[in-house]
N, C-alpha and C positions, 0 to 999 in steps of 0.2 A: 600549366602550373603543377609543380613536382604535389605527391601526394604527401610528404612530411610537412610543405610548407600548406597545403589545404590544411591539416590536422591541424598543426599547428596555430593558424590565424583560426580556426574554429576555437580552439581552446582558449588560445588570451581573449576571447569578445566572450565567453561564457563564464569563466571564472572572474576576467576584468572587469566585469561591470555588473554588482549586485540587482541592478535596475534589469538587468534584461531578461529576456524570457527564453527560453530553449527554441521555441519554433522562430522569435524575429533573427534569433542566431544565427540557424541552419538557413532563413530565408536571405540574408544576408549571405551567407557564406558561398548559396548558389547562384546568387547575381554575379557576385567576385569570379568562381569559376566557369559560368557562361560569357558574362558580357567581358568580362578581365578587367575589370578594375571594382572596387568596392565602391557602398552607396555613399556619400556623401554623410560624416558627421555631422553632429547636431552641435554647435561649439559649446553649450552647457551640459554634453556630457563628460564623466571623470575619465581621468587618463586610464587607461589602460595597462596593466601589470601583465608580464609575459605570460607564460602556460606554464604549470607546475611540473616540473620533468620525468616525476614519479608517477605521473597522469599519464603522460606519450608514453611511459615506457608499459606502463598496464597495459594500453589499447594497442601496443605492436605485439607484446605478450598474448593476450587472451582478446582483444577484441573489446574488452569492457571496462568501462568507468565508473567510478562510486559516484554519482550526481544527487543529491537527495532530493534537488529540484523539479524531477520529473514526480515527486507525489505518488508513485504506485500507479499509474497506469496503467498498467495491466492487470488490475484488480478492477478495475471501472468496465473494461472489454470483457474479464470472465463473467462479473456480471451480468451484464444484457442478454449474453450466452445462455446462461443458468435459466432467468429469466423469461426468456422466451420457448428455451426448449429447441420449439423449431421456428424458422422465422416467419412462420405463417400462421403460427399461434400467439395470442395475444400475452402479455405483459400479465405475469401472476406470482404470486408467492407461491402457488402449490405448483406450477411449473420448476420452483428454485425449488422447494423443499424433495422432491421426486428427483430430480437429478441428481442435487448430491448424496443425498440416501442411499441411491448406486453406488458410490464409490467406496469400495472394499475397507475393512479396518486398515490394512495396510497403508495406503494412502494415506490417513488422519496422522498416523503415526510418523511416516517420514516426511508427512509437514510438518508435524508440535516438532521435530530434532531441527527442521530446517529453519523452523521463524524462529527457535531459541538459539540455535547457531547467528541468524541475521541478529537481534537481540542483542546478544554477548558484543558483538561488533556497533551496534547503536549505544552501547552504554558506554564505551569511550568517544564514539565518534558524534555523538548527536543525541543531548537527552531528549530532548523533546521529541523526536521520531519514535524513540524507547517507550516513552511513555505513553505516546499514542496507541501502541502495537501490544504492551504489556497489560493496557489496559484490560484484553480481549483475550491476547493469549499468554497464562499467566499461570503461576505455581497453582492454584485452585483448577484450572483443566486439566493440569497434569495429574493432581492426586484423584479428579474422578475418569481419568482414563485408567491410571491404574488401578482402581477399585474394579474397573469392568473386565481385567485382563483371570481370564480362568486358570491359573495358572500359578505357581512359585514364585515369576517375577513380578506377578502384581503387590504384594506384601512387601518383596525385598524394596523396589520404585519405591512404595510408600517408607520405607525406612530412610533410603537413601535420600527419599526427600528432607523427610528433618533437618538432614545437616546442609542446606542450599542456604546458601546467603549472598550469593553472588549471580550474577546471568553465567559465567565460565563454570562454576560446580553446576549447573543445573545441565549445559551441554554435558557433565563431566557424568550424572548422575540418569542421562536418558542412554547411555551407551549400554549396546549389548543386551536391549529388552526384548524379551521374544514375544510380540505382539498375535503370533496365526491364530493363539485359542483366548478369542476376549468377544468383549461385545463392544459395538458403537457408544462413545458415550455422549451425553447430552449436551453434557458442557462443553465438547467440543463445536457441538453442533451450533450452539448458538454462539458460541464464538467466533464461529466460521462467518454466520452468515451476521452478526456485530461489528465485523471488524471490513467485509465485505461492503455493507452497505456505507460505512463511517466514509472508506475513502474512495468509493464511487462520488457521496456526497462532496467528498472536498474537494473532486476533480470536477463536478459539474458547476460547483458555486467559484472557482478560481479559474477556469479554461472556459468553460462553455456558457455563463453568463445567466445562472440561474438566481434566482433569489429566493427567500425563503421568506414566506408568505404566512403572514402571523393569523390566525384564528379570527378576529376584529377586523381584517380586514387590512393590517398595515403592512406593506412590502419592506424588508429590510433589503437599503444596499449592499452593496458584495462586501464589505470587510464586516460589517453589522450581522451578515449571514453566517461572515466565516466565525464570526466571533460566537454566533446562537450555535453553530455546530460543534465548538472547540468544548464550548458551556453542556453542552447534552452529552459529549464523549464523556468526560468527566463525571459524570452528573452518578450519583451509586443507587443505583437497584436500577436501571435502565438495561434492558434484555436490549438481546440480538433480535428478536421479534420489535420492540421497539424502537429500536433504531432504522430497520427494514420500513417498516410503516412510514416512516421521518421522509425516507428515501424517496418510495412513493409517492407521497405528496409533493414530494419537491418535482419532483418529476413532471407528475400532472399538473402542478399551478404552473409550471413554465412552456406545458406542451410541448416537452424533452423530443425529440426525433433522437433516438440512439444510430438509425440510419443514415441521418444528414448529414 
């Protein structure tokens, strides 16, 4: 099977059918190029619409797709990372807080330009992705990273922030910061690890079949879960420390194997 026409039938069964999931896709797609023929339809599923052209030509281009579908993924794997340290050491917050601590100002800084870069791109493309993300990292981390910066461009930041009213001036307004002489700020930090635990949680309660397990003693099912988790992101004066905890528990009432 030529590799355009794999790409290709990958694409119309991922964007064609709202109902599918990313992995029945690719499990599909490899029966197709093993066994040579696809699995058999279900006749109540919806027809199929072809693949979006401006999709095939990204992925001959760069290799990559905008899918929102895949949730952050690999926020849910740095996680467990962070998390454990090493994987012989057990599951701690002071394991997550010591690790990222390590990571230089620099780091913090060409992350806040890279998620308000993704941002500016969620606010036409997807508000509610935006929203979820801005929740965490947001003009308030930015003015106290620039508060921590020692420096002439932490004033000038805080100036140039007044005039943001857009996610594109805020890309437009972190250019050209000299970050080497500042401090860690706080507010990144618990942003980091807020926004961390948020979509580790939405990947564990939609992929991996956890529930979130009320206080009383009642189990919510999975859209009831997702729905107490959407309810908590949102929720205001809820820390990155409290949402971490949320995580934890969900973890441990489901005896998560990060391993498995």
């Amino acid at each position: 099977m030529a590799l355009e026409n794999i790409v290709s039938g990958f694409l119309s069964k991922l964007f064609g059918n709202k109902n599918a999931s990313v992995g029945d896709v690719i499990k599909e797609t490899i029966n197709e190029v093993v066994n040579g023929g696809p699995v058999p339809q279900q006749p109540s599923q919806p027809a199929q619409r072809g693949a979006d052209p401006q999709v095939e030509q990204s992925i001959a281009n760069d290799g990559y797709v905008w899918q929102s579908r895949l949730w952050r993924r690999h926020v849910m794997a740095q996680m467990f990372r962070l998390l454990h340290g090493k994987r012989d050491l057990p599951m701690s917050e002071a394991n997550y807080d010591r690790l990222v601590n390590r990571r230089m100002i620099g780091y913090t800084w060409r992350m806040i330009k890279n998620e308000m870069h993704a941002q500016a791109k969620l606010w036409h493309d997807d508000r509610e992705q935006f929203a979820e993300r801005n929740r965490w990292f947001n003009i308030g981390v930015v003015e106290d990273m620039a508060r921590n910066l020692n420096n002439a461009d932490g004033p000038e930041l805080l100036r140039r922030l007044q005039n943001v009213d857009s996610p594109e001036k805020m890309c437009e307004a972190l250019r050209n910061v000299d970050w080497e002489k500042g401090n860690k700020s706080a507010a990144w930090f618990d942003a980091y690890k807020g926004a961390g635990a948020y979509f580790t949680m939405k990947n564990l309660i939609l992929f991996h079949n956890c529930l979130v397990h009320l206080p009383m003693g009642q189990v919510l099912d999975r859209d009831a879960s997702f729905v107490y988790l959407k309810e908590l992101n949102a929720r205001p004066g809820v820390t990155g420390h409290d949402m971490f905890v949320e995580m934890m528990k969900l973890i441990t009432d489901n005896n998560f194997d990060w391993r498995g």
